[in-house]
Residue frames as a rotation matrix with the C-alpha (Angstrom) as fourth column:
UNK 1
0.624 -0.443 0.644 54.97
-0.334 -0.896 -0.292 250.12
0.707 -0.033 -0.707 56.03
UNK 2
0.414 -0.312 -0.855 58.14
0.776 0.612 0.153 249.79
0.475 -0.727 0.496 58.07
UNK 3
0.993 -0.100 -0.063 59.46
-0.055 -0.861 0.505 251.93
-0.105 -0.498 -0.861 60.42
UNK 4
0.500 -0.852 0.154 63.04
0.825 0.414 -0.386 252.73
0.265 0.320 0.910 59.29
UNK 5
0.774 -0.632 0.042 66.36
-0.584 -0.687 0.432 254.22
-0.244 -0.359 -0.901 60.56
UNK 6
0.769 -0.489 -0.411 69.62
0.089 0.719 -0.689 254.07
0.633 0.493 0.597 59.51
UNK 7
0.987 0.126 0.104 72.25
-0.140 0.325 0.935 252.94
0.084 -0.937 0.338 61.94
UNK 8
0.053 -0.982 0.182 75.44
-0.721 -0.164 -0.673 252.03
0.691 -0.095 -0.717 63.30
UNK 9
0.856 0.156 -0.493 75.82
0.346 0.535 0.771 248.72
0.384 -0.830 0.404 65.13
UNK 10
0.562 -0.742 0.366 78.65
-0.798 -0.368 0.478 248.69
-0.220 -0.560 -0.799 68.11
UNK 11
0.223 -0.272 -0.936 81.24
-0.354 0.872 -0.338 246.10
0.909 0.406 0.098 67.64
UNK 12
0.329 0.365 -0.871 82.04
0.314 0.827 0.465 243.66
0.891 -0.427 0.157 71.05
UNK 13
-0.607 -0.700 -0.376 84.48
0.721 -0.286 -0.631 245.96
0.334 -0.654 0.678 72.74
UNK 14
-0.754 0.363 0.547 82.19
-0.603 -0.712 -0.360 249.10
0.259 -0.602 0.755 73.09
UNK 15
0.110 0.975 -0.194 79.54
-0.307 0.219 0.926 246.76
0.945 -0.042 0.323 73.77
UNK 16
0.167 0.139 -0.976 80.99
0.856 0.471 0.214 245.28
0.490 -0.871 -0.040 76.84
UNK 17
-0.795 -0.595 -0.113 82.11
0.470 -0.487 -0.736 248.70
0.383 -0.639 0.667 78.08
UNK 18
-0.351 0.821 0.451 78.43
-0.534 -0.571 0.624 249.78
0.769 -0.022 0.638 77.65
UNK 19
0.163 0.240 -0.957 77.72
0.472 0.833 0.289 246.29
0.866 -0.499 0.022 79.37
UNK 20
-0.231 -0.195 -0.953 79.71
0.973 -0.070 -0.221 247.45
-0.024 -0.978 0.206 82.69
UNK 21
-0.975 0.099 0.200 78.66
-0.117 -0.990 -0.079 251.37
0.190 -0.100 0.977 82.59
UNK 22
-0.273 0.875 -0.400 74.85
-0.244 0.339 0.908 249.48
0.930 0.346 0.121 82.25
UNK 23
0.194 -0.075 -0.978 75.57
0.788 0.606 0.110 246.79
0.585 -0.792 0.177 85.37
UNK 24
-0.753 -0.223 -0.619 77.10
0.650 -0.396 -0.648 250.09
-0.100 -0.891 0.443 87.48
UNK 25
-0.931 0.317 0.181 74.09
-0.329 -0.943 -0.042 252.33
0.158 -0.099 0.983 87.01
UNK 26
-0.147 0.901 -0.409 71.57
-0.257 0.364 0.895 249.75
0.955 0.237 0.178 87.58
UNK 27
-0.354 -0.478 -0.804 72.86
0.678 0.461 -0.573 249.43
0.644 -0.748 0.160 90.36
UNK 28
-0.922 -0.216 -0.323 72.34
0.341 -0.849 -0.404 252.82
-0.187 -0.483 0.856 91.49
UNK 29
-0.533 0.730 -0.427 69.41
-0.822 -0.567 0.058 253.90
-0.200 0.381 0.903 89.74
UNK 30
-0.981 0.043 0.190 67.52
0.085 0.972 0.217 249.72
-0.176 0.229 -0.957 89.91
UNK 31
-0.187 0.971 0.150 63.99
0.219 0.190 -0.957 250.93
-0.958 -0.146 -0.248 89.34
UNK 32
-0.107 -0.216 -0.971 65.08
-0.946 -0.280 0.166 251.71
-0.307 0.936 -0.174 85.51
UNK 33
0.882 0.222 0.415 64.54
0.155 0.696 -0.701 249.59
-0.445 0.683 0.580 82.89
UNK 34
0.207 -0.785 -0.584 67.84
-0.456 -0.605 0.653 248.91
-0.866 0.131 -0.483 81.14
UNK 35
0.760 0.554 -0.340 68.50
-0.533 0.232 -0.814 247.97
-0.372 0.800 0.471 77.85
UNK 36
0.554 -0.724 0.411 70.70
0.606 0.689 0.398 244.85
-0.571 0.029 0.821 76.51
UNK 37
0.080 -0.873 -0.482 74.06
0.040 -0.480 0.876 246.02
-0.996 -0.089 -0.003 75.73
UNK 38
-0.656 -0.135 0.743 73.80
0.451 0.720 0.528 243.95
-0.606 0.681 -0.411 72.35
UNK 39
0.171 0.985 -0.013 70.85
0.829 -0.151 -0.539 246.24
-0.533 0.081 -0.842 71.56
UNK 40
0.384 -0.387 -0.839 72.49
0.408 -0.743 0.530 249.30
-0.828 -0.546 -0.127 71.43
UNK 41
0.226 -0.348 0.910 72.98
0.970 0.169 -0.176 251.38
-0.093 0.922 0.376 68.40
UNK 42
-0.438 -0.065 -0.897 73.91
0.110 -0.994 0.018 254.81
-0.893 -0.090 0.442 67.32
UNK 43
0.080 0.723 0.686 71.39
0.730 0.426 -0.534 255.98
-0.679 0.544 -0.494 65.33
UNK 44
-0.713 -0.684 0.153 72.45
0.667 -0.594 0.450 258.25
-0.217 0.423 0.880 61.91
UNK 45
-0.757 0.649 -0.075 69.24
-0.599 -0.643 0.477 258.99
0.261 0.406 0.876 60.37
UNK 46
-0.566 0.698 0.439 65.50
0.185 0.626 -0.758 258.33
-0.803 -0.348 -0.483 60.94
UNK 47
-0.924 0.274 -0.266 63.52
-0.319 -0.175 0.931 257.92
0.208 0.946 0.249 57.64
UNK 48
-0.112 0.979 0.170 59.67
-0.925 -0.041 -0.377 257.01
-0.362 -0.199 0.911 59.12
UNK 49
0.017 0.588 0.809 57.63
-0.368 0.756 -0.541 254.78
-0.930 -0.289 0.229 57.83
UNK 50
-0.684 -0.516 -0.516 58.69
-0.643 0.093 0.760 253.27
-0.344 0.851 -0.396 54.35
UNK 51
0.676 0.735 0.046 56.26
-0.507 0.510 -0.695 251.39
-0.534 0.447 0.717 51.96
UNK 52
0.530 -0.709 0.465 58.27
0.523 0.705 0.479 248.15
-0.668 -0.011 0.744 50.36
UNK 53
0.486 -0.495 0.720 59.37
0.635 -0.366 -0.680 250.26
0.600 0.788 0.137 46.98
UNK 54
0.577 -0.512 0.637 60.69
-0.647 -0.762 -0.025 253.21
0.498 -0.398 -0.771 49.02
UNK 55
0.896 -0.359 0.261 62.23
-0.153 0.302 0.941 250.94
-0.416 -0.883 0.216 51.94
UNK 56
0.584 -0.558 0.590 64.14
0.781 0.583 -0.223 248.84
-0.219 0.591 0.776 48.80
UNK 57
0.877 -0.193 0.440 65.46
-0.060 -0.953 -0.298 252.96
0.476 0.235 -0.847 47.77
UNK 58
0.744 -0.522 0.417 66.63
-0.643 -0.730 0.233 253.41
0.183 -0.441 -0.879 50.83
UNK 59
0.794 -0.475 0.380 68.61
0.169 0.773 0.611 250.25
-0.584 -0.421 0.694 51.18
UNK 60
0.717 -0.278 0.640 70.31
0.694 0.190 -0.695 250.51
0.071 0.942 0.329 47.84
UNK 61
0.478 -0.387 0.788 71.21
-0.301 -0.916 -0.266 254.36
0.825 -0.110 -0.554 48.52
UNK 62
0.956 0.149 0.253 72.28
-0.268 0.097 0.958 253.02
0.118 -0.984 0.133 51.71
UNK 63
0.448 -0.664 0.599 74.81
0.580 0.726 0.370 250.42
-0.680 0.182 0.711 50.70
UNK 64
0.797 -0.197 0.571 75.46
0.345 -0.627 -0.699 252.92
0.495 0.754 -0.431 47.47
UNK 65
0.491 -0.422 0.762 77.03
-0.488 -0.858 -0.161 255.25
0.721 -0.293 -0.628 49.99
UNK 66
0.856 -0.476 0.203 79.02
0.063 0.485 0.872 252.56
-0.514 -0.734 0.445 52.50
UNK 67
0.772 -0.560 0.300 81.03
0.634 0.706 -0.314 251.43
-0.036 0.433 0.901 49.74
């Protein structure tokens, strides 16, 4: 089983802007854990735990519906 969600990555620009909004609030708030900029997604949907046949579904449907 995998745990699956489908996603949105950022592309380099919002990532550095997250980058410096990240660096100024660690600052402020440094007993947080913060998370790499590069990490960051925007998640669309959250589909659970997927056995391989179902996971393979949702990929297809996935890509199906980018194009």
């Amino acid at each position: 089983m995998t745990r699956t969600f489908i996603a949105l990555e950022m592309n380099e620009t919002l990532q550095g802007q997250l980058a410096k909004v990240i660096r100024q609030l660690a600052q402020a708030l440094p007993r947080l854990n913060w998370v790499n900029p590069a990490s960051i997604h925007l998640t669309l949907a959250f589909l659970g735990e997927l056995d391989p046949a179902r996971l393979e579904q949702a990929m297809q449907a996935t890509e199906a519906a980018a194009r």
